[in-house]
Structures are given as C-alpha cells and as structure tokens.
N, C-alpha and C positions, 0 to 999 in steps of 0.2 A: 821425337815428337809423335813418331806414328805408335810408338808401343806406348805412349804416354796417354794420347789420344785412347786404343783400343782398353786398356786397362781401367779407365774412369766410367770409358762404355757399359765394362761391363758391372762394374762395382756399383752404378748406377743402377743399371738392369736387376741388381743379384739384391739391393737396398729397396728396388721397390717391389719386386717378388715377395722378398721378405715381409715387407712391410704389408702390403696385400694380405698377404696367405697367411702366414706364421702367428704374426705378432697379433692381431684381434685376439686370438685364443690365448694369449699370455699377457694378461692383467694384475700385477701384482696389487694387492689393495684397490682393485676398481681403476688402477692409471695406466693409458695406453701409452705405450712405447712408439716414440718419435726416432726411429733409424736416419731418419732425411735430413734428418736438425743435429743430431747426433754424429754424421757422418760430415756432414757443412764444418760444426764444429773441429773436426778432426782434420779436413781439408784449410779450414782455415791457419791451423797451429802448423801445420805442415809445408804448404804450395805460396805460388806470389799472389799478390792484391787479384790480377786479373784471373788468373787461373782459377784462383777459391772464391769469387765471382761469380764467375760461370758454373763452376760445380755447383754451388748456394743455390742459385739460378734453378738447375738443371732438377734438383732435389725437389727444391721449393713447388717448381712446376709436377714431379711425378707425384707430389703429396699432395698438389691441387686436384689435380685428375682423380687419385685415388677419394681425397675427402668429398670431393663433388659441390664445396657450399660458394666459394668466390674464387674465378679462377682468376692466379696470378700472384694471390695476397700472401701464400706462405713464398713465392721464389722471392719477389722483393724482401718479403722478409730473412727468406734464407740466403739469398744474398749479401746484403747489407749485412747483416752477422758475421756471416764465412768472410766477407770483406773488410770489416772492423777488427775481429780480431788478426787477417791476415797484413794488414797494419804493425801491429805490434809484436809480432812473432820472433822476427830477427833480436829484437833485443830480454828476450823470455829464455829461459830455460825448459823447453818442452816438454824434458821427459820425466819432470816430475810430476807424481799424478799431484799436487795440491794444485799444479796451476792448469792442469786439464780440468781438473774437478771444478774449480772457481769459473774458469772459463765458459765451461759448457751448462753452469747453474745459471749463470749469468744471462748468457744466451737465449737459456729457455724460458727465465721469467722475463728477459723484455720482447721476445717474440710473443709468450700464452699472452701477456700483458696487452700488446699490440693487438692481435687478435681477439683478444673477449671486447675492446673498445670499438675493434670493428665491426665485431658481428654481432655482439649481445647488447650493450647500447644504444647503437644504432635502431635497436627494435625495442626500446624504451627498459630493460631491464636497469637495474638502478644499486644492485647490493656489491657494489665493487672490493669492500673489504672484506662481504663473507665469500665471494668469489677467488679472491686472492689467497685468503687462509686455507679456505678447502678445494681450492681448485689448483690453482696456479702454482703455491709450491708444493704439495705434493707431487705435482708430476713433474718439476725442477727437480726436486731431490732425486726421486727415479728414473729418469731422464739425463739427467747429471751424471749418475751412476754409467749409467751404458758407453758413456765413451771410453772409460777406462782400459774395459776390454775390449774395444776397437783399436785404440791408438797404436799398440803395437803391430800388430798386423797389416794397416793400411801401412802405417810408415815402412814397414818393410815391404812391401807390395809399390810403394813410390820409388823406394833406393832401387829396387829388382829394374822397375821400369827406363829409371833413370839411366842406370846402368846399360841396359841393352839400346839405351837412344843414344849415349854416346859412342860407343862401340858399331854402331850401326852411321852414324854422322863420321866417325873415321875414316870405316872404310870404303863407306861413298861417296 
C-alpha cells in the first residue's frame, strides 16, 4: 500500500506539472489536452471502484486549481468517471486499444457536456449544438486519443507497485 500510495503521489504530481507547464503549448487544432481526465480514465480501466475514485478525485481537484473557474466541479466530475468505468472493468478486455479509445471518448464528452451546462448556460449562453459539434467533440476525439499512449505505462508502473507491496506485506 505504501509503494501504491507514493506512486499515484507522484503520477499525480508529474500529470499536473505536465498539465500546467507543457500541455498549454501543445494544442493540436486549437484543443487543449486533458492529462487529468485522461489519466482518471486510465486509472479507472485499471484500479478498484474506490481506488479510481479517489485518483478521479485527486485529478479533478489539481485540474480545478490549475483552471481556476469552479472549484470542485471537474473532481466530482473526474471522479464519478474514473468510478463508472471502474465498475465495469473486471468484466472488459483492457488491453485493447478499441475499448480504451471508446472509453475515454466517452468520458470526455459526458464530462465537456457536464461542464459547458455548468458553466456556459448557467451564464445564459444558449447554442448547445454548435458548442457540441465544434467544441466538445473535437476535444473527445483528441483527448480520446491521449490515453492510448498512457495506458501502457501507467499499467506497468501499477503491476511494478503492486508487485513491491506484496513482497513488502511478506516480509513484514
């Protein structure tokens, strides 16, 4: 648990550096890269209900702090994701990318979805299907895309952990 614990710490840490620093300057067609939601999703296919909860959580929260507009609203949102699809995980095939790809599309258009209702309605804008066509899946499709080359590496970076927590519950 402790190496499981320091490992998410940092992946945490290293997703919202990234996210901060890196990723503003890497806009492919105008669409910002979502690491938090991205990596939720990856925790979600991978960890239990609780576990990808809390990561979701944890994400959600360092992508509030970073976007500065309502604190709280992307962790529940990334929560409740990382927690939905950690639901159905056991019974998926994970490591095919179609059901990452599906997943994490999925993901992103009912979170942007969630979000433009909270934040751009709420302040009376009104065009929700030219928002959806030019906002929302674009940055699902691109967004989608990014976990692909995530999922390998987290998932070996969980087995590496998992590994040294049982070997460490052993021999303590």
């Amino acid at each position: 648990m402790k190496y499981r614990f320091i490992g998410a710490a940092l992946l945490l840490l290293l997703a919202s550096f990234l996210q901060a620093n890196l990723l503003p300057d890497i806009t492919p067609f105008g669409i910002r890269m979502l690491l938090p939601l991205a990596l939720s999703v990856v925790t979600g296919l991978l960890r239990s209900t609780f576990e990808s909860m809390l990561m979701g959580f944890l994400y959600g929260m360092a992508m509030d702090m970073l976007m500065g507009r309502m604190l709280g609203l992307h962790a529940v949102l990334y929560a409740a994701t990382a927690g939905l699809i950690s639901l159905v995980n056991e019974k998926l095939y994970r490591e095919k990318m179609l059901i990452q790809l599906s997943f994490s599309i999925a993901a992103v258009v009912a979170t942007e979805v969630i979000f433009y209702l909270a934040v751009f309605l709420l302040r009376g804008y009104d065009s929700f299907a030219m928002a959806f066509v030019t906002l929302i899946l674009p940055v699902a499709l691109c967004n989608g895309l990014l976990v692909l080359p995530l999922y390998r590496p987290v998932a070996g970076l969980y087995a590496r952990l998992d590994v040294l927590d049982r070997k460490r519950n052993r021999l303590g």
